[in-house]
C-alpha positions in Angstrom: -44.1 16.2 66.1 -42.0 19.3 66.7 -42.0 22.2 64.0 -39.1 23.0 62.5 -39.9 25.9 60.3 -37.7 27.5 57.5 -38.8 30.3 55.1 -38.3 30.1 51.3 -37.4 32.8 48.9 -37.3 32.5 45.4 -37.0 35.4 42.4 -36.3 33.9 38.8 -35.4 34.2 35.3 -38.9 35.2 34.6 -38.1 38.8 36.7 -41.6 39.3 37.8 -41.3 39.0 41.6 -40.1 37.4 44.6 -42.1 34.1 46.3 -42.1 33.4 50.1 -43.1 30.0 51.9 -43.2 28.9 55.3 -42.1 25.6 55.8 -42.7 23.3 58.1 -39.9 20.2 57.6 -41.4 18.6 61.3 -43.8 15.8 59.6 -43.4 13.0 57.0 -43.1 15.9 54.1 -42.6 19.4 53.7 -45.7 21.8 54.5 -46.4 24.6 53.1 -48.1 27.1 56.0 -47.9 30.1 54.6 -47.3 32.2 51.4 -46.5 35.5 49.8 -45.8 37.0 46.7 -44.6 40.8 46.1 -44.1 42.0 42.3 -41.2 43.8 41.2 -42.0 47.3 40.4 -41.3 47.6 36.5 -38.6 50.3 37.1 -36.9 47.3 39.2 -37.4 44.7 36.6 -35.8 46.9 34.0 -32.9 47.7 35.8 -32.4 43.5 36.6 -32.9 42.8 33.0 -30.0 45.6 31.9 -27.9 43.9 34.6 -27.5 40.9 32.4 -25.0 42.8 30.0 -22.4 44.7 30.5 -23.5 48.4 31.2 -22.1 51.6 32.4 -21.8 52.2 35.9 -22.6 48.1 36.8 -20.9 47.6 39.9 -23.0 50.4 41.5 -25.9 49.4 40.2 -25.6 46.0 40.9 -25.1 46.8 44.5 -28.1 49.2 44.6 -30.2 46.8 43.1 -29.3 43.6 45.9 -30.5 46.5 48.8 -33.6 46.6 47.1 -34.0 43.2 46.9 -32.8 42.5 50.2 -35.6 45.1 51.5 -38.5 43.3 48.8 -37.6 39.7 50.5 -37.6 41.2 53.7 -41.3 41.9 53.2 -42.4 39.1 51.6 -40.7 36.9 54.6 -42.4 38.8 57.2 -45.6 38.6 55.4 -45.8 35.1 55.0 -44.8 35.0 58.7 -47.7 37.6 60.0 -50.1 35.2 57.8 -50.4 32.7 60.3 -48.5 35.0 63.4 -45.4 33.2 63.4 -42.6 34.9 64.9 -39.2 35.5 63.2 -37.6 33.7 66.2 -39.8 31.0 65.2 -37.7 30.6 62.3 -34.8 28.9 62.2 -33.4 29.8 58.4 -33.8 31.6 55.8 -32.9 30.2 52.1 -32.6 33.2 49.9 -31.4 31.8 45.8 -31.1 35.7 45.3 -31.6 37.4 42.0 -29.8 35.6 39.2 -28.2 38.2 36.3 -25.0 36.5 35.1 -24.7 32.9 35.0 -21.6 31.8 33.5 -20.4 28.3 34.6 -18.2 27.8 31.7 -15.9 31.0 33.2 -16.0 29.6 36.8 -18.9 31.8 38.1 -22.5 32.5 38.8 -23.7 35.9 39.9 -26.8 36.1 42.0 -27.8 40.0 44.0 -29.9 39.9 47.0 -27.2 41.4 50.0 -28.1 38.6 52.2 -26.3 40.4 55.2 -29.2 43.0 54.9 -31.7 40.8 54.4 -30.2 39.1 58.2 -30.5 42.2 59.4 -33.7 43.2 58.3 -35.8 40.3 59.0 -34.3 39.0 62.0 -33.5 35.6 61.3 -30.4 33.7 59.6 -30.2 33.7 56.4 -28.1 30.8 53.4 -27.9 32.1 50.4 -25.3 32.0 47.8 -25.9 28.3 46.7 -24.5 28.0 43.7 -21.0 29.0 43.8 -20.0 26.0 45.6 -21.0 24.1 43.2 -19.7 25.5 40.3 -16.6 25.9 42.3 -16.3 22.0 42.8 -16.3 22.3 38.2 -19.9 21.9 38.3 -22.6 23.7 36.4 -24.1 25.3 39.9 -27.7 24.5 38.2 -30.2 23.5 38.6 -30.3 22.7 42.1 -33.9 21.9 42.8 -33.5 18.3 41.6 -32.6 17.0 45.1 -36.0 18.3 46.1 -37.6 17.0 43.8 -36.7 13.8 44.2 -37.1 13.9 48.0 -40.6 15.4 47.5 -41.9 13.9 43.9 -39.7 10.6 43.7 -41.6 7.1 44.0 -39.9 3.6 43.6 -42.7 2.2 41.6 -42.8 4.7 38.6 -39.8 6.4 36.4 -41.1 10.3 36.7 -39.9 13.6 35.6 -40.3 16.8 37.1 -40.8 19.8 34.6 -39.9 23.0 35.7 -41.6 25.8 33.3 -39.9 29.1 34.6 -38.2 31.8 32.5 -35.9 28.7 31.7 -37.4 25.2 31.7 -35.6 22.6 33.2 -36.0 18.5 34.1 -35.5 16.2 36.5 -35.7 12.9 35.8 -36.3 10.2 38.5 -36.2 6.7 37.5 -37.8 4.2 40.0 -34.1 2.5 40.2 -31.0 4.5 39.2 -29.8 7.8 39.5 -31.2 11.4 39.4 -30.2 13.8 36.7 -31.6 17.2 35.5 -30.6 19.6 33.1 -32.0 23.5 31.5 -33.6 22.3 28.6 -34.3 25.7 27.4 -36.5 28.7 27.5 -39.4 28.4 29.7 -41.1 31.8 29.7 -38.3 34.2 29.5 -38.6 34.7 25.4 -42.4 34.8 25.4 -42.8 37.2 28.3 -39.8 39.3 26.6 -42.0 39.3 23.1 -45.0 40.1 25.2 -43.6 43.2 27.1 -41.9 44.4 23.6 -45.5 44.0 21.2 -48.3 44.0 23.8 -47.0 46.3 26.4 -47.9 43.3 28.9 -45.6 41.5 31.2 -47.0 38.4 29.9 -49.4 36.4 27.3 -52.0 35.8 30.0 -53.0 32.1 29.6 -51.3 32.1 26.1 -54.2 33.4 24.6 -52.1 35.3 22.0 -50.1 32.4 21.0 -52.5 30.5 21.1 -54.5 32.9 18.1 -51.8 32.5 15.3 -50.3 29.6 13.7 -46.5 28.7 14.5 -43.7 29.8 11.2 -42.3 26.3 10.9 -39.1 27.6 9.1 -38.4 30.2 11.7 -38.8 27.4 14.9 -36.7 25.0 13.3 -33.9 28.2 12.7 -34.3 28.5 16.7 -34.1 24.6 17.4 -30.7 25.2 15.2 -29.5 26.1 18.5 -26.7 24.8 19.7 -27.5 24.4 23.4 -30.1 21.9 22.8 -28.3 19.2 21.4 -25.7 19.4 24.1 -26.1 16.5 26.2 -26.4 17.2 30.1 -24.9 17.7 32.8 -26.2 21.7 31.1 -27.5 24.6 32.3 -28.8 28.2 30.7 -29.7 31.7 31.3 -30.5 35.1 29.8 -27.2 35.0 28.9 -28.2 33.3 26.6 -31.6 33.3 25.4 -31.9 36.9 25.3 -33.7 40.0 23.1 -30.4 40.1 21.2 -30.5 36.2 20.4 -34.4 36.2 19.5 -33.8 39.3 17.4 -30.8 37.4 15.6 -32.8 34.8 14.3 -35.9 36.7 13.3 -36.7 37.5 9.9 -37.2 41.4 8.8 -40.8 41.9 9.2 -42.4 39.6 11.0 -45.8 39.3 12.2 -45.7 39.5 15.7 -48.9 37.3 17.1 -46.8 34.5 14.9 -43.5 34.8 16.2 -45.2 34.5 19.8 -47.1 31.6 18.6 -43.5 30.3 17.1 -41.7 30.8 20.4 -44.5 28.9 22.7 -43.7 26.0 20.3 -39.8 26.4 20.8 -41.0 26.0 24.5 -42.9 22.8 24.0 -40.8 21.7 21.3 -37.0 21.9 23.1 -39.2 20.7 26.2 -40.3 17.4 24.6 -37.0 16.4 22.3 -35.2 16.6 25.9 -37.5 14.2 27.3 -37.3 11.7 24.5 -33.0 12.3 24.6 -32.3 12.1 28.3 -35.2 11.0 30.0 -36.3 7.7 28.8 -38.7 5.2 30.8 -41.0 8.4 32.1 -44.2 7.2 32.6 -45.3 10.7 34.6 -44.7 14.3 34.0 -44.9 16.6 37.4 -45.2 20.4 36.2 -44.3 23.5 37.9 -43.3 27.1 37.5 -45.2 30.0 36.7 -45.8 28.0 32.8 -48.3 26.1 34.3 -50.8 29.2 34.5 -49.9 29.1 30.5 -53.4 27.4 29.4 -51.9 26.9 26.0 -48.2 25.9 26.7 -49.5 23.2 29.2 -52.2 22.4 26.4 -49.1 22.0 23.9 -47.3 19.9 26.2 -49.9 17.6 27.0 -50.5 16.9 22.8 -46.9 16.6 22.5 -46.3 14.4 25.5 -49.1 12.5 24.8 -49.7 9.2 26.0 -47.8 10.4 29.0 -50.1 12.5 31.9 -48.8 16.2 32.6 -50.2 17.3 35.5 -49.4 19.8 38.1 -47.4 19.6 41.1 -50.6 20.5 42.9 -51.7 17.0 42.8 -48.4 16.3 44.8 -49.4 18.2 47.7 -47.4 21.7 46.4 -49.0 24.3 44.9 -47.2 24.7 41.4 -45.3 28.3 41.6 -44.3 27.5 45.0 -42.4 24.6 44.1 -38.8 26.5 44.0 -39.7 28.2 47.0 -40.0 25.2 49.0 -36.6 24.2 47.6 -34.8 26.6 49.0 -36.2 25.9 51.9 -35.3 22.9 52.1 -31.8 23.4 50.4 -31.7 25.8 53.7 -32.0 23.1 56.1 -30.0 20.6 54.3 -26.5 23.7 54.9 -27.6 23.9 58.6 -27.4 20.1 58.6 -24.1 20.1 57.0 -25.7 17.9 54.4 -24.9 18.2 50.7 -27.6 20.1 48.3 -26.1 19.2 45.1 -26.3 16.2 43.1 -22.8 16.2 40.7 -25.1 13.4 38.6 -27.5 16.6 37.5 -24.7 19.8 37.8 -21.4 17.4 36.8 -19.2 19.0 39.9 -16.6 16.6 41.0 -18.8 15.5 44.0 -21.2 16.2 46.8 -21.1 19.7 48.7 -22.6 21.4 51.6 -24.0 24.7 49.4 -24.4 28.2 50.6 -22.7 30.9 52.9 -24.8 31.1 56.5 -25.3 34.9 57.2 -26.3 35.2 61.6 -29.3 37.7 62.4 
């Protein structure tokens, strides 16, 4: 068969860096060729994180900020393309989600930097990006959208699965053997323990969740956080920092708390909002397919499997995709479907008033 290669890009809630795959959509299922994976430089990731309020100066900053990113994707591309010498020509799309730093559905918008026109220009090749807004423009959520990969990739007619996304938010898909798709932001994925991390260890991260995973969980103080409203709202639902942010953690924290516990209290918030959604919305699972940048967490996907239990968790690895390349590949693939002219939504999982052809095509 023919190649027919696209190129991924992917940068999340989680802030730490942008992900590159190269594609190949020619065989029975998507390939992954090639890979890279550039981290934001921490003067970068600061300036992202302030764009999620309102701040001085914003509009110039905000602009400044999707250059940059349009030059880090850029690089990342082209080195996933000189892994394997693959020409830009070679290449017949670019899906680009772009930086995420407002996500507000329930106003009618969803803000995402990344200049995709630069990034066109830059690397040569076309580029879709802008996803989202169509959907939320057709009253839907405009997240998440990686459902309709998922169940092209991870779907199977003999077993009721769900596909468990553990990024700075966490999100599920559901796929029944018979019946529709749905998916939904269950909550916070990473984004509140890597925030706790940076503010008490100096670390972008709890590496492996070794922290957490040295203190108990404060019981009253996790089931203050479940008190969240979000989680009992059925889907279709989606989330952000706009939400689960410093200034909501900080909220619901008592005066002097011991720090190693609250980390230990948020990991559970993770696994605990994770696994309530599954028993609410996603009944008849017999299979849990992981992914995200969670996964590397040794004792979140520990948690997970206790709480989960009898049901397996296992990575997306064991279904051919390595497991923080997942969203990647979706773009990808949500890439080809707006050259096709085919829809990339599914209104079951965002609640838009039907299917649409997402994303704005930007020519080299």
């Amino acid at each position: 068969m023919s190649r027919e290669l696209f190129v991924g890009l992917m940068s999340g809630t989680s802030f730490d860096g942008v992900d590159a795959v190269l594609v190949d959509f020619g065989g029975p299922a998507p390939a992954v060729l090639s890979s890279a994976h550039h981290p934001f430089p921490a003067d970068l990731r600061a300036e992202l994180l302030a764009l999620n309020s309102a701040g001085v100066n914003e509009l110039e900053r905000a602009a400044a900020c999707g250059n940059e990113l349009a030059r880090r994707y850029a690089a990342a591309a082209g080195d996933a393309l000189a892994q394997i010498s693959i020409a830009a020509r070679e290449v017949r799309a670019i899906g680009c989600h772009g930086q995420t730093v407002r996500h507000r559905p329930d106003a009618g918008y969803t803000l995402q930097l990344g200049n995709a026109a630069l990034l066109a220009e830059l690397a040569g090749v076309r580029v879709v990006a802008d996803f989202r807004s169509r959907d939320v423009a057709a009253g839907g959520q405009g997240a998440p959208l990686a459902p309709a990969f998922h169940a092209a990739v991870f779907g199977d007619r003999g077993e009721d699965r769900a596909v468990l996304n553990l990024g700075g938010i966490a999100n599920l898909t559901h796929l029944p053997a018979a019946g529709p798709v749905t998916g939904f932001d269950c909550g916070p994925g990473n984004c509140l323990l890597d925030l706790w991390a940076q503010s008490k260890l100096g670390k972008p991260f709890d590496r492996e969740g070794a922290w957490a995973a040295g203190a108990r969980f404060d019981a009253t103080l996790l089931a203050h956080l479940l008190a969240e409203p979000f989680f009992l709202r059925p889907p279709p639902k989606s989330t952000g920092r706009d939400l689960f942010n410093e200034s909501w953690l900080r909220s619901h924290l008592p005066g002097q708390p011991d720090p190693q516990q609250v980390q230990a209290t948020l990991l559970e918030l993770t696994v605990q909002s994770i696994s309530d959604a599954m028993r609410r919305w996603c009944p008849g699972t017999r299979r849990v397919i992981a992914c995200g940048g969670g996964v590397r967490n040794r004792r979140l996907m520990a948690r997970l499997g206790e709480q989960l239990a009898p049901l397996p968790v296992e990575s997306s690895e064991r279904h051919g995709i390595d497991a923080s390349l997942v969203e990647a590949t979706a773009f990808a693939w949500l890439a080809r479907r707006t050259l096709q002219e085919a829809p990339g939504n599914l209104p079951a999982v965002t609640g838009a008033r039907g299917e649409r052809v997402l994303g704005a095509i930007y020519a080299p």
